[in-house]
OpenMM code with the backbone's topology and positions (N, CA, C; nanometers):
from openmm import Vec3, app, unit

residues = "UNK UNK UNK UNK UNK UNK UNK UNK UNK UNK UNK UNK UNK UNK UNK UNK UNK UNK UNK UNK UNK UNK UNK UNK UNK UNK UNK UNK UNK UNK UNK UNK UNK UNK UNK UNK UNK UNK UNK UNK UNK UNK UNK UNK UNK UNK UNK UNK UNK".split()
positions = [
    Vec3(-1.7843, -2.6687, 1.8603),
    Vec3(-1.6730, -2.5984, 1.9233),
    Vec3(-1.5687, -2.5587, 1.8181),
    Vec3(-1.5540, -2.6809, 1.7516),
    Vec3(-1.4013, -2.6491, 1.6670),
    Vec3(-1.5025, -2.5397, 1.4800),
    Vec3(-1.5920, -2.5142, 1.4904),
    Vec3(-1.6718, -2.4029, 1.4109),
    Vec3(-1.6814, -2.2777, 1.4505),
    Vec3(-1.6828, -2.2619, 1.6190),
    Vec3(-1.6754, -2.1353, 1.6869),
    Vec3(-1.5458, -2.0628, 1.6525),
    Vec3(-1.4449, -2.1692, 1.6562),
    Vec3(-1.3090, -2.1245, 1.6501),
    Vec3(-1.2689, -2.1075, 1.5520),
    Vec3(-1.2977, -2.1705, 1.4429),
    Vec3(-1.2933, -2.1181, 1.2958),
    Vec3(-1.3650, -2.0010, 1.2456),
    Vec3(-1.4830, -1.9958, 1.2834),
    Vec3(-1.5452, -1.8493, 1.2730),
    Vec3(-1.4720, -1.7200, 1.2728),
    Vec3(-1.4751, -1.7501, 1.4287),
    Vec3(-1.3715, -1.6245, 1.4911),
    Vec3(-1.2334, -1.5802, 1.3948),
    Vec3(-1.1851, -1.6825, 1.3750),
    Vec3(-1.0216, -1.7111, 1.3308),
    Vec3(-1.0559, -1.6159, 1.1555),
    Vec3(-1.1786, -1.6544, 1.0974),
    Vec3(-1.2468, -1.5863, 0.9506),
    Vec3(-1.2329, -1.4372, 0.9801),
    Vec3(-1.3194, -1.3771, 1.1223),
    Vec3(-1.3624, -1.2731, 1.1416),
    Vec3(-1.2095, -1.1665, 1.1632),
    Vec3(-1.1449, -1.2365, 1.2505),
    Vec3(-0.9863, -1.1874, 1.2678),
    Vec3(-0.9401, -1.1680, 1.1308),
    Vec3(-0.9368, -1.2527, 1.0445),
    Vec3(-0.8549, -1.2958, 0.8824),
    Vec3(-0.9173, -1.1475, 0.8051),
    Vec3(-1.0511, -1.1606, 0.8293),
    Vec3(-1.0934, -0.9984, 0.6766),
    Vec3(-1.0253, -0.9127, 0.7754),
    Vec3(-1.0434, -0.8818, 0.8853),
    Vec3(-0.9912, -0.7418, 0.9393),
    Vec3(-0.8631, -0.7054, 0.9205),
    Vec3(-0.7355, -0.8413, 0.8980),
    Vec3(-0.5810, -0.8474, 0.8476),
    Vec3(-0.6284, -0.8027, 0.7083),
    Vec3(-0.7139, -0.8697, 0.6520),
    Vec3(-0.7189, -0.8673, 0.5425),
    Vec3(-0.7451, -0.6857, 0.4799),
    Vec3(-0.7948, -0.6249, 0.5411),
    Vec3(-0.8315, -0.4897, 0.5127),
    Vec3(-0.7221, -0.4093, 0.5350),
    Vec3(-0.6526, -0.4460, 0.6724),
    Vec3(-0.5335, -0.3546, 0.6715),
    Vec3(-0.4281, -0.4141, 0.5448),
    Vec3(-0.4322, -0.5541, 0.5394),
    Vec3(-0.2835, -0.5466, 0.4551),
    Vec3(-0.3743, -0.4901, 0.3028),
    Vec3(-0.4160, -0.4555, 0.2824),
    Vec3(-0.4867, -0.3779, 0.1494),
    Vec3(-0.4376, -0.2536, 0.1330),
    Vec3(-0.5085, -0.1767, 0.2961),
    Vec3(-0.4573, -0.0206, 0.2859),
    Vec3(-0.3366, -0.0128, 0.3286),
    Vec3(-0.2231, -0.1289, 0.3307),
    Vec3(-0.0747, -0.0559, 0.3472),
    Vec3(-0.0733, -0.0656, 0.1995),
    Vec3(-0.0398, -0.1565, 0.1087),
    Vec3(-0.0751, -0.1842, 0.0025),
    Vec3(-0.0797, -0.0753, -0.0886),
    Vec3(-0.2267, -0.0429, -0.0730),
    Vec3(-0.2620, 0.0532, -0.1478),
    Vec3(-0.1505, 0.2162, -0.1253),
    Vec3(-0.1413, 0.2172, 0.0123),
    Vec3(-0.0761, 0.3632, 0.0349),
    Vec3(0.0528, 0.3187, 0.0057),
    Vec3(0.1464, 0.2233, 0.0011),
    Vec3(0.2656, 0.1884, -0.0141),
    Vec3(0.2509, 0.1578, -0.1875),
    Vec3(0.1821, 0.1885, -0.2639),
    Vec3(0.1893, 0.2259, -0.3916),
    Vec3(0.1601, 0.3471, -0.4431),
    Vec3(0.0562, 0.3902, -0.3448),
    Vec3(0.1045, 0.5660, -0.4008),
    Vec3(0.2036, 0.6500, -0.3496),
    Vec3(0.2554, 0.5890, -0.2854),
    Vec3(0.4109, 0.6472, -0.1740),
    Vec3(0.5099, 0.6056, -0.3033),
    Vec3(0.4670, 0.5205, -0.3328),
    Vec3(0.6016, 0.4944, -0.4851),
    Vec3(0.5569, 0.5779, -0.6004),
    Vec3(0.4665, 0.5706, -0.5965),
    Vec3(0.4218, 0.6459, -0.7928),
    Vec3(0.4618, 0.8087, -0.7539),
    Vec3(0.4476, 0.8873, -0.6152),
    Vec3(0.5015, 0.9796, -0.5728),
    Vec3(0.6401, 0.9617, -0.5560),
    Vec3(0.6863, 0.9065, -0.5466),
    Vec3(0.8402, 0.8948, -0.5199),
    Vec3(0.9279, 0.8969, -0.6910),
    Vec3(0.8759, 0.8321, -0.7743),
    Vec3(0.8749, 0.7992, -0.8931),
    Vec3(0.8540, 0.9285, -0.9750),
    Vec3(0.7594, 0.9865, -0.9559),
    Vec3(0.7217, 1.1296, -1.0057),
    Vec3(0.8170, 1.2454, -1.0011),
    Vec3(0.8495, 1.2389, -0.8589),
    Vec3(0.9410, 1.3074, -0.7593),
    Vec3(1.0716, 1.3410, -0.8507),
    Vec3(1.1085, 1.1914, -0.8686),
    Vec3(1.2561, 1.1887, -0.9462),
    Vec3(1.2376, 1.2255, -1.0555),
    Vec3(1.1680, 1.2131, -1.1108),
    Vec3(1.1429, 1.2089, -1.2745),
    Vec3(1.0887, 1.3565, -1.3307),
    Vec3(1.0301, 1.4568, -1.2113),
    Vec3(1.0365, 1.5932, -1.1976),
    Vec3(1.1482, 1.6670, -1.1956),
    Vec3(1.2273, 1.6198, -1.0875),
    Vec3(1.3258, 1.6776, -1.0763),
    Vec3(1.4605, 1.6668, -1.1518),
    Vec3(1.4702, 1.5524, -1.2509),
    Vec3(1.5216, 1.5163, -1.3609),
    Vec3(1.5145, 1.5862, -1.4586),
    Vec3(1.4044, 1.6285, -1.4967),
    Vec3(1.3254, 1.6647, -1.6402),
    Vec3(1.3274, 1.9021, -1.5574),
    Vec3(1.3367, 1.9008, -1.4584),
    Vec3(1.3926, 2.0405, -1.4156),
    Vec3(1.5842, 2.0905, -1.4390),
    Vec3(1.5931, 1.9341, -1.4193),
    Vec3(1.7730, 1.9794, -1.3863),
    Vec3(1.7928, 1.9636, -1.5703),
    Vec3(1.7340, 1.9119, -1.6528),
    Vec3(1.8125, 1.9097, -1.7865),
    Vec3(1.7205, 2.0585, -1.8067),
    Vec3(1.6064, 2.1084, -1.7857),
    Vec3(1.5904, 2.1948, -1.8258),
    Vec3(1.6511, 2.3062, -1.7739),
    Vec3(1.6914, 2.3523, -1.6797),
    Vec3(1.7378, 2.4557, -1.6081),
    Vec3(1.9420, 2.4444, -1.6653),
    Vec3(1.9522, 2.3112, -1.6617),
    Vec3(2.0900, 2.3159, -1.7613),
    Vec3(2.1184, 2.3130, -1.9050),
] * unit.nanometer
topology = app.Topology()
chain = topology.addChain("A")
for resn in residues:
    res = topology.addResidue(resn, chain)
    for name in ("N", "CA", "C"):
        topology.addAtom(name, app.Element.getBySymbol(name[0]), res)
């Protein structure tokens, strides 16, 4: 009984486990874009001034 419930409890755990990956992953290319972003528009404003 108390193996059934641990099983299950594994099978639940990778599926957290996959989403907290792909926030992860997209919540680091949401920064390296954000990062870019500024650092574009930085490198426009000294050039355009």
């Amino acid at each position: 009984m108390k193996k059934e419930k641990k099983e299950k409890q594994e099978k639940v755990h990778r599926k957290m486990d996959r989403g907290e990956i792909f926030v992860k992953v997209m919540a680091g290319i949401l920064a390296i874009f954000m990062v870019a972003g500024t650092a574009i528009s930085l490198i426009y404003a000294l050039i355009q001034g």
